[in-house]
C-alpha positions in Angstrom: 110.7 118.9 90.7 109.7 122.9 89.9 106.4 123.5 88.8 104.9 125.1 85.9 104.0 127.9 88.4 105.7 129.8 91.4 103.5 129.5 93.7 105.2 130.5 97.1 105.4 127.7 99.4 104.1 127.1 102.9 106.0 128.2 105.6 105.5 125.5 107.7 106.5 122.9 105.6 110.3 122.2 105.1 111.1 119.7 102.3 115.2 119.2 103.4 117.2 116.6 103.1 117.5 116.7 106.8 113.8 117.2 107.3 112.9 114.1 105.5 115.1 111.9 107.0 113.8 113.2 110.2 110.7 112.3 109.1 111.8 108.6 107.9 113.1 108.2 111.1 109.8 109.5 113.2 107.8 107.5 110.9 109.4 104.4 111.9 109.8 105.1 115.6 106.0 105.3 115.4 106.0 102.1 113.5 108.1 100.0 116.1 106.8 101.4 119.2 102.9 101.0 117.7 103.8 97.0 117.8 104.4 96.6 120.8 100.7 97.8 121.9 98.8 94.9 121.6 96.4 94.9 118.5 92.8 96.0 118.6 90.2 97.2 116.6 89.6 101.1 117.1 86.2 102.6 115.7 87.3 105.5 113.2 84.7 107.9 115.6 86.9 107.1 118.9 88.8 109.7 120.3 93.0 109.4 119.6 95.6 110.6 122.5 97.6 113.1 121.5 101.3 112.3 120.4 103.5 111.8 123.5 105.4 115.4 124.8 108.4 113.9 123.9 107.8 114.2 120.1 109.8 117.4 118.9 107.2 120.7 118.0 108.6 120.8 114.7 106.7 118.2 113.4 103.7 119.1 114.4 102.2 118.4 111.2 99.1 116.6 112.0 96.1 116.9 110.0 93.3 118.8 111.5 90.6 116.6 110.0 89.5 113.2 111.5 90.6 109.9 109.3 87.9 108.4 107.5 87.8 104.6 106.8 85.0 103.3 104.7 84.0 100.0 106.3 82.8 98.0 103.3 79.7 95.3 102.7 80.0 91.6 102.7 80.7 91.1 99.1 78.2 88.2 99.0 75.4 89.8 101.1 75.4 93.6 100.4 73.5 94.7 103.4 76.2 93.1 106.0 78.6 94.1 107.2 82.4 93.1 107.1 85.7 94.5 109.4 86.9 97.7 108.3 90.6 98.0 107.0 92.3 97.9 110.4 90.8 94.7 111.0 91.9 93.1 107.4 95.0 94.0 108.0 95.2 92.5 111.6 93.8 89.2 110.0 95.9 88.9 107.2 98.5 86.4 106.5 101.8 88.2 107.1 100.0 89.9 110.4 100.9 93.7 108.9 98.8 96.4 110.7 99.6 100.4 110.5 99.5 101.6 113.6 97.5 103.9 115.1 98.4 107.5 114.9 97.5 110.9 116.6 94.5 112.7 115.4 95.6 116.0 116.3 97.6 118.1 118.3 96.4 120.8 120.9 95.1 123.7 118.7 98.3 125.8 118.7 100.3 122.7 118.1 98.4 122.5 114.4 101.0 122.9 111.3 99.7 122.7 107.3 100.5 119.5 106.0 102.2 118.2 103.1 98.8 117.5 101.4 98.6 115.2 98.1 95.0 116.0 98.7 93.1 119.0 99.7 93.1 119.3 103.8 89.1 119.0 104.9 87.4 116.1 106.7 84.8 115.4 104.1 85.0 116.0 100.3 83.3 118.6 98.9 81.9 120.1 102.1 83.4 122.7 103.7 79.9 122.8 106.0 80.4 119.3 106.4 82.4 119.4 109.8 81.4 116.2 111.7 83.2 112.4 110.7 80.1 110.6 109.3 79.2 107.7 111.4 80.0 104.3 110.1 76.8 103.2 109.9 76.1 105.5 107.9 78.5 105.2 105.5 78.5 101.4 105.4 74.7 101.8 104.0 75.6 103.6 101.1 78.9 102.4 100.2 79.4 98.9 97.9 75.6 98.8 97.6 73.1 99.2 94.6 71.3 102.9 95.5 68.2 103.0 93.6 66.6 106.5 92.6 64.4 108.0 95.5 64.6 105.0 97.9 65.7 105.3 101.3 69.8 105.3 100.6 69.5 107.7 98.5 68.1 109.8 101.0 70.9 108.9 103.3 73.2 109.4 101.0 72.2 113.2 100.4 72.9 113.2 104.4 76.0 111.1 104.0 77.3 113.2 101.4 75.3 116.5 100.3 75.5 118.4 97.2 78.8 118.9 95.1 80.5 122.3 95.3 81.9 122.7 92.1 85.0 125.3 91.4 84.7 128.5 89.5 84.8 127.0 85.6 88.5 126.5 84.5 90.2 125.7 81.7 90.1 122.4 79.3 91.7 122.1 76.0 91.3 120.4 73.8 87.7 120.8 74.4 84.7 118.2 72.7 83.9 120.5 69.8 87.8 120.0 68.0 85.4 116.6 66.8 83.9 117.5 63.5 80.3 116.9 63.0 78.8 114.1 61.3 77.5 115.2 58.2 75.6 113.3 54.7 78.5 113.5 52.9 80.9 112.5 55.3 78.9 109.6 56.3 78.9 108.3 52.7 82.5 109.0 52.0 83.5 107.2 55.5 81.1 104.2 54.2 82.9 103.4 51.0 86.4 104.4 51.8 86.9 102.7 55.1 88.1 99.1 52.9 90.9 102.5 52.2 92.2 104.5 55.4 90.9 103.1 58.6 89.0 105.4 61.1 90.9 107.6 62.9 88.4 109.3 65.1 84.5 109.7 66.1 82.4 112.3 64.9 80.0 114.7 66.6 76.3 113.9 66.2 72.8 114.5 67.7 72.5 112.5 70.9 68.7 112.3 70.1 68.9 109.8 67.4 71.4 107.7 70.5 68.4 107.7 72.9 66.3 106.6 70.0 68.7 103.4 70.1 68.5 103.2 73.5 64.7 103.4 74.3 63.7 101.7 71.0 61.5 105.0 70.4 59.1 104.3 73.4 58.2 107.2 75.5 59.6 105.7 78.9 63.0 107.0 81.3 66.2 106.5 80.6 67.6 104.5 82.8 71.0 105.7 84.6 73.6 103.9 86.5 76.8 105.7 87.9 79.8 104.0 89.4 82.2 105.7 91.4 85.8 104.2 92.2 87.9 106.0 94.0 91.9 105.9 93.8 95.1 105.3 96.0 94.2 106.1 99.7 97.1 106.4 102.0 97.3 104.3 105.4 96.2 106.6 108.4 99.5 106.2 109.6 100.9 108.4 107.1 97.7 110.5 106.4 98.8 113.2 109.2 102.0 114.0 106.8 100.3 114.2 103.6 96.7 114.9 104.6 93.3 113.5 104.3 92.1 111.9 101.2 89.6 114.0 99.6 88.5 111.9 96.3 86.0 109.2 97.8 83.5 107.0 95.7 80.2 109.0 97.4 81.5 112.4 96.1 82.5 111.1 92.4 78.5 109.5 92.3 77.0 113.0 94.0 79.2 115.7 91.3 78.0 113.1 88.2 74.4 112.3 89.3 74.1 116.5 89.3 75.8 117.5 85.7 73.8 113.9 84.3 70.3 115.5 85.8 71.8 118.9 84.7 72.2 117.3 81.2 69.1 115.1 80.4 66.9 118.2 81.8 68.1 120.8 79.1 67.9 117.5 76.8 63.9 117.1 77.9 64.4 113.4 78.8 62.8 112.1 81.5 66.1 109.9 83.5 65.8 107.3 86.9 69.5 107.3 88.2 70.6 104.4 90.0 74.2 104.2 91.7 76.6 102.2 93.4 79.9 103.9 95.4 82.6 100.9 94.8 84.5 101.6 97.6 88.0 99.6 99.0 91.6 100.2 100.2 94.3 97.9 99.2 96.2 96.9 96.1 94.7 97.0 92.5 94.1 93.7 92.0 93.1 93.0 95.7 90.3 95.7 95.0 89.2 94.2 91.1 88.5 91.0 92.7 86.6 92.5 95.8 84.6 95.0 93.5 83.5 92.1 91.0 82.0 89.7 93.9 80.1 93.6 94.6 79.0 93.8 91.1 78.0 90.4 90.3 75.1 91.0 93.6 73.8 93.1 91.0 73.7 91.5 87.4 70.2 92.0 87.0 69.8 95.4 87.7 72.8 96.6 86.1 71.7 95.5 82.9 68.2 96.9 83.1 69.8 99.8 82.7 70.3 102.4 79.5 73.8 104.6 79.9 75.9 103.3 82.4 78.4 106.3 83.5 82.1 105.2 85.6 83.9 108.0 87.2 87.1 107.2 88.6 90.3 109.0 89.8 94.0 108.1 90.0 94.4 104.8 90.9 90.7 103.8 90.1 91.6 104.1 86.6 92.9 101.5 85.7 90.9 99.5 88.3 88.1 100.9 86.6 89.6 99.3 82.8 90.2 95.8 84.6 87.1 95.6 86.1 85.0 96.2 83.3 86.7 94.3 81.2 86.3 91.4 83.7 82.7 92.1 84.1 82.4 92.3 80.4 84.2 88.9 80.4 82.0 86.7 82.7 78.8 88.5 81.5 77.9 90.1 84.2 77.7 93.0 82.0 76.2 92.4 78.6 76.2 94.7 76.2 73.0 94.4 74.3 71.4 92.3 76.9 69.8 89.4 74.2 71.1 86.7 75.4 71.4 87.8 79.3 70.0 85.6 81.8 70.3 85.5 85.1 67.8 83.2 87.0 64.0 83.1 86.9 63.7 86.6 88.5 65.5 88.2 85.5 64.7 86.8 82.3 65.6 87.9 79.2 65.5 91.6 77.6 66.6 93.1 74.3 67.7 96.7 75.9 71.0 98.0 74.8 73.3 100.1 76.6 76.0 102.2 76.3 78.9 103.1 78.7 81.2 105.8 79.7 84.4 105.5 81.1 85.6 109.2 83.0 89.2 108.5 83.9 90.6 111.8 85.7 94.0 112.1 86.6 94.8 108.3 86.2 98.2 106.5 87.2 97.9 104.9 83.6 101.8 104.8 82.9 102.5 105.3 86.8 104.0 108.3 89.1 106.6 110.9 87.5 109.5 108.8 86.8 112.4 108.4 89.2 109.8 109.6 92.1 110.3 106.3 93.5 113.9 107.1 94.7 113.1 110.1 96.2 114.2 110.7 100.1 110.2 111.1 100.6 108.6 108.5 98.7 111.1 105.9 100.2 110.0 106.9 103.7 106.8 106.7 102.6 107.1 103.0 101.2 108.1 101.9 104.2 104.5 102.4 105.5 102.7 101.5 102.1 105.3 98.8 100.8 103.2 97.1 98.1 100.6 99.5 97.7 102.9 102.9 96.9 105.5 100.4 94.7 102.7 98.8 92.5 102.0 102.5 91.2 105.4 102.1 90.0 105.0 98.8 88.0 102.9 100.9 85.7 106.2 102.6 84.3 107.4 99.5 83.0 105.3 98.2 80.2 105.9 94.4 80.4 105.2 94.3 84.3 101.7 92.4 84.9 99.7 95.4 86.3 100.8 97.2 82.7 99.8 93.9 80.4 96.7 93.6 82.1 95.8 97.1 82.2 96.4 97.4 77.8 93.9 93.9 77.7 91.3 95.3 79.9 91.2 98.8 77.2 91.5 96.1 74.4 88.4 94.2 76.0 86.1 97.2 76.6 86.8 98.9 73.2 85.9 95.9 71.7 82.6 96.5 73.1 82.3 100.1 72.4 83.0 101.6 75.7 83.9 104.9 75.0 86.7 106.3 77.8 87.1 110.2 78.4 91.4 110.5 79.9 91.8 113.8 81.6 95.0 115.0 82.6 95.8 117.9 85.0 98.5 120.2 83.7 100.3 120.9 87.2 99.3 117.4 88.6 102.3 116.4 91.6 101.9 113.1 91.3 101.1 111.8 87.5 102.9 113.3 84.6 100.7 114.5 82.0 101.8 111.5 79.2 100.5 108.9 81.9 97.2 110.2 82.9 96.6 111.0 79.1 97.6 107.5 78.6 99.6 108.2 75.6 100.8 104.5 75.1 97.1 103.5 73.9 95.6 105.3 71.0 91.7 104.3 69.5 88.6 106.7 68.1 86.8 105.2 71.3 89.7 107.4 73.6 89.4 111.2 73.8 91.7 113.0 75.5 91.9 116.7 77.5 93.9 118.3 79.8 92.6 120.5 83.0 94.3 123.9 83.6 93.7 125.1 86.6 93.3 129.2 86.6 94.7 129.4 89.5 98.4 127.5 88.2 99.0 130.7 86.1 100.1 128.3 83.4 101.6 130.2 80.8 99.9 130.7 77.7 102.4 129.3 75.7 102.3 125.8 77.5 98.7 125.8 77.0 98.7 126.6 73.4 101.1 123.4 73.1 98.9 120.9 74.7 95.7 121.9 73.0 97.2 121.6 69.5 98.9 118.1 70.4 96.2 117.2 72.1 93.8 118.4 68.8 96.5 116.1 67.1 96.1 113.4 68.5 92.1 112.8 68.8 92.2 113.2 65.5 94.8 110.6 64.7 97.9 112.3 64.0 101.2 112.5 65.9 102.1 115.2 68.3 105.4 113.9 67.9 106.3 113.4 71.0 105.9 116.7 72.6 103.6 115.8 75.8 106.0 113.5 76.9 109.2 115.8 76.4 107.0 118.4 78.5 105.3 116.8 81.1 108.1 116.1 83.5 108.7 119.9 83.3 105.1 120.4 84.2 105.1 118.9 88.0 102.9 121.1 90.3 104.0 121.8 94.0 104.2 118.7 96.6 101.4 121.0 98.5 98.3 121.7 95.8 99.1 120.4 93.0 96.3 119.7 90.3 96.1 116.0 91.1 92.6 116.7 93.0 91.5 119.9 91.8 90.4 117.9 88.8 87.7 116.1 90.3 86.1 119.5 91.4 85.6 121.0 87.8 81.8 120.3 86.4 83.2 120.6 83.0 85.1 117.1 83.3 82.1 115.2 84.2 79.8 116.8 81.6 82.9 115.5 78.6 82.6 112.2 79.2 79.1 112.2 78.8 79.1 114.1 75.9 81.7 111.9 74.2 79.4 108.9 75.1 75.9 110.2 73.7 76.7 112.5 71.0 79.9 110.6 69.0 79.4 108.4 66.4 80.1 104.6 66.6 83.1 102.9 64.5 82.3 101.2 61.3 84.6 98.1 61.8 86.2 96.7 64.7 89.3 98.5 64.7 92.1 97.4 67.2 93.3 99.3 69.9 97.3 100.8 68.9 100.3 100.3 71.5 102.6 102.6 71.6 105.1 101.6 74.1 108.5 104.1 74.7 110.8 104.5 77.3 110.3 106.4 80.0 114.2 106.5 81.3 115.0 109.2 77.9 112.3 111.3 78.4 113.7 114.6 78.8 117.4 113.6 79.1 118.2 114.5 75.6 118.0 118.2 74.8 117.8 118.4 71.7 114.5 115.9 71.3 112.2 118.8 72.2 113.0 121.4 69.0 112.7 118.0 66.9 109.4 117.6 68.2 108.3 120.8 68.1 109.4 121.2 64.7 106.8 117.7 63.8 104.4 119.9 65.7 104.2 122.6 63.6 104.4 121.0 60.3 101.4 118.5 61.9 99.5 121.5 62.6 100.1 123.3 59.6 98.8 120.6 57.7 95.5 119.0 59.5 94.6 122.2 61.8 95.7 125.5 60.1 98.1 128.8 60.2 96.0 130.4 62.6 97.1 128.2 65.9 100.9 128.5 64.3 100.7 132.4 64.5 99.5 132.6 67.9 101.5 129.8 68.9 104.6 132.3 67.6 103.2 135.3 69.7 102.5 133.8 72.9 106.4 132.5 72.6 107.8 135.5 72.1 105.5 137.0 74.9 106.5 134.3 77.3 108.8 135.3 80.3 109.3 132.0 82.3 110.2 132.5 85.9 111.5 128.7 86.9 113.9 127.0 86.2 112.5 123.9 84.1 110.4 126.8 81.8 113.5 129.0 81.6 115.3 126.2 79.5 112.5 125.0 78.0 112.0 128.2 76.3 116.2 128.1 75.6 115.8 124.9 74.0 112.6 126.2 71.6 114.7 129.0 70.4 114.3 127.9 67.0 111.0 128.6 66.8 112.1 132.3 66.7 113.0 131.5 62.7 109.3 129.6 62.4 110.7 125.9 61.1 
């Protein structure tokens, strides 16, 4: 699938036909002749022997960094340990374990690899050149980190401070919401019986901490949950690279822009935070991440502002798990009737929560990715883990039902969830991580433009006014979807973790948190299911839509965004293929419908 860009592409990677199967064929050579050694547990910081001299050069594609595997705490006594993944696998029913792989080739033998993820052995760190030991990592991981205790400490070790990209682009960006105002306030009080509320308004997130501390002069308390998404087996991590989105990083980039925040703000904050960490399917890891949770009822709801940042597949095991958590009280959302035991007692502290949801597989992978000649080598490694993405594409599957209760759930308690999509994402089309099926004032939606994509103006002036659209209620008409597929970035760099490195994302979803308005009324959550099969396969849906574009815009946004939108088209001089007829098939914008 061409990418919005054209970027050159690596010369050591060849994506043939013949190449992949090659590579289906050397991934399950590995496969068999790995079962035949008998199984054993191998610590992640123990030295690998290289690939056997019989394996051709040409696919010497190894990764240069180390595999990491986050061994994970007992789930009913935090502070022991449990058998990290190899183990689990070796102990589970069917008796599936991925084999052990080379960690690298001789120095000269080193190729680039095809990376999902960027290619470094620790996220964020480029300093950072040594695997951090598992004791380590087991201490900070699944476990409640209080502020200026002793894991926090290690944790700065573990995993130092972020190192955030030069400042990109997001559009739409927060201030599209308009500002509460008298007036408004009135005319939304006694004419809500009349329209319902399509969106939140902007308002001083002073009068929020009011709420929240009851107007004593004390901290605000701070919790932040990472969860991180899909991590490959190590098997297959020397062909696609090394995971580079871990819990510890996601906690680390939001505990700075929350401090960064709260300091301009003048509030004194104590940040508390827990790195939910766990490889497997998304159920398997909602059902291990509650028993985590539940160790820590009581001091999850001493807190204020409760803060979840998740990527990819973490989304929606972020959605489930609250909702779950939500469900069985473990979270409570104004804390007067939580009890937990003689230790906890009762309190009357509310609390709000924020939901950061980058780059989620929220209506799965770009469809039709599942037949490709690399994905179906790949799932013969993954098997359940790669095809449950896919279930996500089909609306009445159970991951998808249970994905649209767990938003129902949480909205119902006023969490307030921030999507961001990334506009030249490889592996989640823009309508899916923008969750376009679900629609509520508590969702707020922006996409993530990477400079560096040299996405054409054009494109981006037609996701921020659909976007703009639609978090204020309307209809973009379809455009997003008719685009996205069109929009695919490069198998090697894509935008799918470049996202998780821009400070701006993290700072959004506070912002939409603490300084938007509540709802009047409990309003439901909308579904919007569609098709994903016709996306794209008609031409003539995109002029229709971008003819419901305009007239959307001309009516709730202005003539302004029209006239540039005009300019920047006839400016536009696409270079791929996908652009070339897209801007073929928008010809009739020429004559402004």
């Amino acid at each position: 699938m061409a990418s919005a860009t054209s970027l050159p592409k690596s010369p050591n990677v060849n994506l043939s036909t013949t190449s992949l199967k090659s590579l289906s064929n050397s991934i399950n050579k590995n496969k068999s002749d790995s079962e035949e050694v008998p199984e054993q547990i191998v610590h992640k910081d123990e030295a690998l022997q290289p690939p056997s001299s019989k394996r051709s050069r040409a696919w010497a594609v190894w990764s240069s960094s180390k595999p990491q595997t986050n061994a994970t705490n007992d789930v009913t006594n935090p502070s022991k340990k449990i058998p990290n993944e190899d183990h689990e696998r070796s102990q589970s029913p069917s008796g599936d374990r991925a084999p052990e792989v080379p960690e690298t080739l001789n120095p000269e033998d080193k190729g680039t690899t095809w990376s999902f993820w960027p290619k470094s052995n620790h996220v964020g760190t480029e300093k950072h050149s040594n695997v951090v030991p598992e004791t380590d990592l087991d201490a900070v991981i699944n476990t409640l980190i209080p502020p200026t205790s002793e894991k926090d400490t290690l944790l700065s070790e573990v995993e130092p401070g972020p190192d955030f990209q030069t400042p990109n682009i997001m559009v739409p960006d927060f201030e599209i919401l308009p500002k509460q105002t008298i007036w408004s306030s009135l005319t939304k009080l006694f004419s809500f019986h009349d329209s319902e509320q399509k969106f939140l308004s902007r308002t001083d997130m002073h009068s929020k901490l009011q709420e929240l501390t009851t107007g004593e002069q004390r901290p605000l308390k701070i919790l932040i949950v990472g969860v991180h998404g899909f991590f490959p087996t190590k098997m297959i991590r020397p062909f696609i690279g090394e995971p580079t989105g871990t819990s510890t990083k996601f906690i680390k980039e939001a505990e700075q822009i929350v401090k960064s925040y709260f300091q301009k703000q003048g509030q004194e904050i104590e940040i508390s935070k827990i790195a939910l960490e766990k490889e497997g399917d998304i159920f398997e890891r909602v059902d291990f991440f509650f028993e985590i949770m539940k160790n820590w009822s009581k001091e999850i709801n001493e807190v204020d502002f409760i803060y979840f940042v998740t990527h990819s597949q973490g989304c929606p095991v972020t959605v489930m798990l609250l909702s779950r958590l939500i469900e069985a009280g473990i979270i409570n959302m104004d804390n007067s009737k939580f009890f937990n035991g003689i230790d906890s007692g009762f309190t009357s502290r509310k609390k709000i929560i924020s939901l950061l949801a980058m780059a989620g597989i929220n209506n799965g992978p770009f469809y039709g990715a599942d037949q490709t000649l690399f994905v179906r080598a790949y799932q013969t490694i993954e098997r359940d883990s790669l095809r449950e993405l896919f279930e996500f594409q089909k609306f009445d599957s159970i991951q998808s039902k249970k994905f649209l209760n767990g938003l129902r759930v949480i909205i119902a308690n006023n969490v307030k969830i921030t999507f961001v999509g990334s506009i030249n994402d490889q592996l989640v089309p823009l309508y899916s991580s923008m969750c376009l099926f679900a629609d509520h004032p508590n969702i707020f939606r922006t996409t993530f433009i990477d400079k560096a994509s040299m996405t054409p103006s054009f494109i981006m002036r037609i996701v921020k006014i659909a976007g703009t659209l639609i978090n204020l209620g309307h209809d973009d008409h379809g455009i997003i979807k008719e685009l996205s597929a069109s929009l695919a970035g490069p198998l090697t760099g894509g935008g799918h973790s470049t996202v998780y490195n821009e400070r701006q994302v993290y700072e959004l979803g506070i912002k939409f948190a603490l300084e938007t308005t509540d709802t009047l009324t409990n309003i439901p959550v909308t579904y919007k299911p569609f098709k994903l099969s016709e996306l794209g396969t008609n031409p003539y849906h995109l002029p229709w839509s971008m003819r419901g574009l305009i007239f959307e815009t001309k009516k709730y946004i202005g003539d302004e965004e029209i006239n540039l939108l005009y300019k920047e088209f006839e400016d536009w001089k696409p270079e791929t293929k996908q652009l070339k007829d897209i801007k073929y098939r928008l010809n009739g914008i020429r004559y402004k419908l």
